[in-house]
PyMOL commands that place a pseudoatom at each C-alpha (Angstrom):
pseudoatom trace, name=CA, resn=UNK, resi=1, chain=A, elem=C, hetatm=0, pos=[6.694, 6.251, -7.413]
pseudoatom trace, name=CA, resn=UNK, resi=2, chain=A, elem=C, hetatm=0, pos=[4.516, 5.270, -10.420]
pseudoatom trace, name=CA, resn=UNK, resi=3, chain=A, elem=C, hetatm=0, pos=[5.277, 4.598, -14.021]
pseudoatom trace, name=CA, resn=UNK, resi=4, chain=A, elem=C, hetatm=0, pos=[2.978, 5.738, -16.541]
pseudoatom trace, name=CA, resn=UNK, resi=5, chain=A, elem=C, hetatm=0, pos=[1.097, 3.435, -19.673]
pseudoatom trace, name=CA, resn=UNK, resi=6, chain=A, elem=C, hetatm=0, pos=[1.514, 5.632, -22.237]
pseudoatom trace, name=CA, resn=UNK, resi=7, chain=A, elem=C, hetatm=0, pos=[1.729, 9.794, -21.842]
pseudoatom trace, name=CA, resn=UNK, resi=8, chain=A, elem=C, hetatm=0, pos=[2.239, 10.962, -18.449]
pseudoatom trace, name=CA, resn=UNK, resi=9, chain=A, elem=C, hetatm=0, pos=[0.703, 13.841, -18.623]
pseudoatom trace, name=CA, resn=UNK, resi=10, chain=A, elem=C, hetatm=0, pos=[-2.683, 11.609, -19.106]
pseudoatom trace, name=CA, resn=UNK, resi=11, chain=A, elem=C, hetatm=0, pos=[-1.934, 9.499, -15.838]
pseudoatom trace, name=CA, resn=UNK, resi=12, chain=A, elem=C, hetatm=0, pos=[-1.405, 12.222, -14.186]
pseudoatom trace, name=CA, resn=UNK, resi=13, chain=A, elem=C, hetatm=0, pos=[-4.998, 13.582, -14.681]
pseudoatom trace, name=CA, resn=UNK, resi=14, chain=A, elem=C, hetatm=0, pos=[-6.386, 10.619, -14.123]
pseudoatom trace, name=CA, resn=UNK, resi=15, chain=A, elem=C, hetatm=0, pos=[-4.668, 10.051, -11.021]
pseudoatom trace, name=CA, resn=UNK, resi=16, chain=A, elem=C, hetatm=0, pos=[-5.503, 13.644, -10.316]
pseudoatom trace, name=CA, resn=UNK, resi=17, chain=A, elem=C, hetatm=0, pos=[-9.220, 12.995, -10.833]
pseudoatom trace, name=CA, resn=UNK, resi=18, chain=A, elem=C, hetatm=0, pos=[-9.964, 10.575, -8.041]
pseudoatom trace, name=CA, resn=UNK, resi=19, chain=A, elem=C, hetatm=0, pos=[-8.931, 13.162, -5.502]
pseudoatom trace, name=CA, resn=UNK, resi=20, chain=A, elem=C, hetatm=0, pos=[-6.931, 11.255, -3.068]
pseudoatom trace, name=CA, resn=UNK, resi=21, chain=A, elem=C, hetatm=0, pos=[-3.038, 12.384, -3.636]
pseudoatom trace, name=CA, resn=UNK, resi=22, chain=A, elem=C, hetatm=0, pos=[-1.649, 15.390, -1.616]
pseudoatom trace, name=CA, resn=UNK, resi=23, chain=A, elem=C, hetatm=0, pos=[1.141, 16.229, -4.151]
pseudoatom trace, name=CA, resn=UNK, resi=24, chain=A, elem=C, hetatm=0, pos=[2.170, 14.787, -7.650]
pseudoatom trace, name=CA, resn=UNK, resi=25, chain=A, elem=C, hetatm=0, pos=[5.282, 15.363, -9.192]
pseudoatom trace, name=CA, resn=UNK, resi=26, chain=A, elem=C, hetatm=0, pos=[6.715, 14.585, -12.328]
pseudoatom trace, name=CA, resn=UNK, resi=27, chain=A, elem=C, hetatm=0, pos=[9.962, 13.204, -12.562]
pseudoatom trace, name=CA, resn=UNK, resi=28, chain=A, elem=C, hetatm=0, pos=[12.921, 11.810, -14.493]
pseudoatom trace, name=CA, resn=UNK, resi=29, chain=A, elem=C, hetatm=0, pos=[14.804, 8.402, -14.340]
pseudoatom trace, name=CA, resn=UNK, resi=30, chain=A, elem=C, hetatm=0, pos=[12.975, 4.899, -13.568]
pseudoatom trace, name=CA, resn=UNK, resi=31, chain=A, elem=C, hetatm=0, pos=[9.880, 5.987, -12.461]
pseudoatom trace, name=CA, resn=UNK, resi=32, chain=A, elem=C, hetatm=0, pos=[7.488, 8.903, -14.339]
pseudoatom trace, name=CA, resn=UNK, resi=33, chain=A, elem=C, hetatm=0, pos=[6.193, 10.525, -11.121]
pseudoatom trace, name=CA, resn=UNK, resi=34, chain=A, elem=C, hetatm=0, pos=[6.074, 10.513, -7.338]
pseudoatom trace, name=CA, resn=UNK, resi=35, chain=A, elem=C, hetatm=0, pos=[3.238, 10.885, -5.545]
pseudoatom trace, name=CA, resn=UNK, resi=36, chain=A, elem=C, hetatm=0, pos=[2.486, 12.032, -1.932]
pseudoatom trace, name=CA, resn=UNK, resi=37, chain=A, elem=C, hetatm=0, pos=[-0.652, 10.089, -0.162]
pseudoatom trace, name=CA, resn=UNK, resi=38, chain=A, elem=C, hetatm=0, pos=[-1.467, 10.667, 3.071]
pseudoatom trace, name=CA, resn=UNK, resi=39, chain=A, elem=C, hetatm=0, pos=[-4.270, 8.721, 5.360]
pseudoatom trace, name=CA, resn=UNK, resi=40, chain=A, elem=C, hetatm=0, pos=[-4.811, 8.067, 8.949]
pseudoatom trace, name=CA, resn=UNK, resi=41, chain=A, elem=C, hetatm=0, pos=[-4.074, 4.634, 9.114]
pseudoatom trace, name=CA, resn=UNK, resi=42, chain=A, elem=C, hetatm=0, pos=[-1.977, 1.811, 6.719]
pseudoatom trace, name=CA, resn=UNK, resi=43, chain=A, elem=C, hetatm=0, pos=[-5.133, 0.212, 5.832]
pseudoatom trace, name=CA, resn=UNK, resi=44, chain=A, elem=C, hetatm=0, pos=[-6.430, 3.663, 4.108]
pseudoatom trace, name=CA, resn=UNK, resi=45, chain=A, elem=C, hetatm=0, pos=[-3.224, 4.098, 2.569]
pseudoatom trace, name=CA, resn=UNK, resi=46, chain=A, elem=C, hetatm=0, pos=[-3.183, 1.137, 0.982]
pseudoatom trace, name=CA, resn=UNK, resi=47, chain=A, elem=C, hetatm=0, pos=[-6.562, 1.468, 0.011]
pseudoatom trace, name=CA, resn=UNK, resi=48, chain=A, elem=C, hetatm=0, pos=[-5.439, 4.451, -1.805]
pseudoatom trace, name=CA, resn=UNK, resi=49, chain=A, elem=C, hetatm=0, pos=[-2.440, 2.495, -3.756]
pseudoatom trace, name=CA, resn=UNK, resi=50, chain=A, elem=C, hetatm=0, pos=[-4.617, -0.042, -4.716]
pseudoatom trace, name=CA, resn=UNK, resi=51, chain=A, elem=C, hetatm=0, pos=[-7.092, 2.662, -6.714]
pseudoatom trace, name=CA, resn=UNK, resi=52, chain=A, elem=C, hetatm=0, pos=[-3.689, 4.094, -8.168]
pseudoatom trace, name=CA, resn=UNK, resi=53, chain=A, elem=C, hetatm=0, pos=[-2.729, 0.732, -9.189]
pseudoatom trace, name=CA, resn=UNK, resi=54, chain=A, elem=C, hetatm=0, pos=[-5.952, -0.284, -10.569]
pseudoatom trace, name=CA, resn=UNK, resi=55, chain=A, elem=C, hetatm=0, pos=[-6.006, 2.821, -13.183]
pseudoatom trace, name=CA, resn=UNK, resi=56, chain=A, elem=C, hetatm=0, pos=[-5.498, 1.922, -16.603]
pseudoatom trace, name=CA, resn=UNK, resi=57, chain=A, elem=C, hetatm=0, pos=[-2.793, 4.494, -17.376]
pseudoatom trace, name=CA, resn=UNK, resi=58, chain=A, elem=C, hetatm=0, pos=[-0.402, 2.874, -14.647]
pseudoatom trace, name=CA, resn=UNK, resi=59, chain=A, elem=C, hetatm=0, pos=[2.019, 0.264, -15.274]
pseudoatom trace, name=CA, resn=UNK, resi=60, chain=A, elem=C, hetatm=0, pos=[3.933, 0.131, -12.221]
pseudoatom trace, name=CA, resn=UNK, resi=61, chain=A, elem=C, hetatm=0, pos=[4.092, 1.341, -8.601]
pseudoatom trace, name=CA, resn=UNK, resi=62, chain=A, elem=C, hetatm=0, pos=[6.848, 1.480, -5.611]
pseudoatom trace, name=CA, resn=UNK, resi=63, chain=A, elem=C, hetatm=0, pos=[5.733, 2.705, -2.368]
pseudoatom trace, name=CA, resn=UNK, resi=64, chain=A, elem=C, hetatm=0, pos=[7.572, 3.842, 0.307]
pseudoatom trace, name=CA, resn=UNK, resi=65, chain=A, elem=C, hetatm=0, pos=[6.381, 4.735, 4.107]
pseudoatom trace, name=CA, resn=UNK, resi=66, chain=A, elem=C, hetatm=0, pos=[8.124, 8.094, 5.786]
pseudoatom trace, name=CA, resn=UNK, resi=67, chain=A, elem=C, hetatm=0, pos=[9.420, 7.589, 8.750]
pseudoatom trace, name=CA, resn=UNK, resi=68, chain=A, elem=C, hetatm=0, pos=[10.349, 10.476, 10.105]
pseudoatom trace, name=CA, resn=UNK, resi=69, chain=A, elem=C, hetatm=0, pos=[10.810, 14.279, 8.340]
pseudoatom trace, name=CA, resn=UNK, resi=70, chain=A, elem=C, hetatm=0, pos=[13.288, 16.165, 8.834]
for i in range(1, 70): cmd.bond("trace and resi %d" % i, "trace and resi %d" % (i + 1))
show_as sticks, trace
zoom trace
């Protein structure tokens, strides 16, 4: 879940632009969008959260692992 600095639309591209989310979504409530990011361990996943984090147009993250899908 991320929250946007400013328009959406322009985190979104920039988020879009590194190349390292599966899915993006736009959504409404407390956060502005939820992104899916895959790796093959924790380590590269949180690799990738930290480049999302470190973006200018992004204010604030919450991350959540999947357990299991059903």
């Amino acid at each position: 879940m991320v929250k946007a600095r400013g328009s959406t639309k322009d985190m979104m591209k920039q988020i879009s632009n590194i190349g390292i989310i599966k899915y993006g979504y736009e959504v409404s409530g407390d956060y502005d969008a939820c992104l899916v990011v895959e790796g093959p361990t924790l380590e590269d996943i949180d690799g990738k959260i930290d480049r999302i984090r470190a973006l200018r147009t992004v204010r604030d993250t919450k991350s959540f692992i999947v357990l299991r899908k059903w």
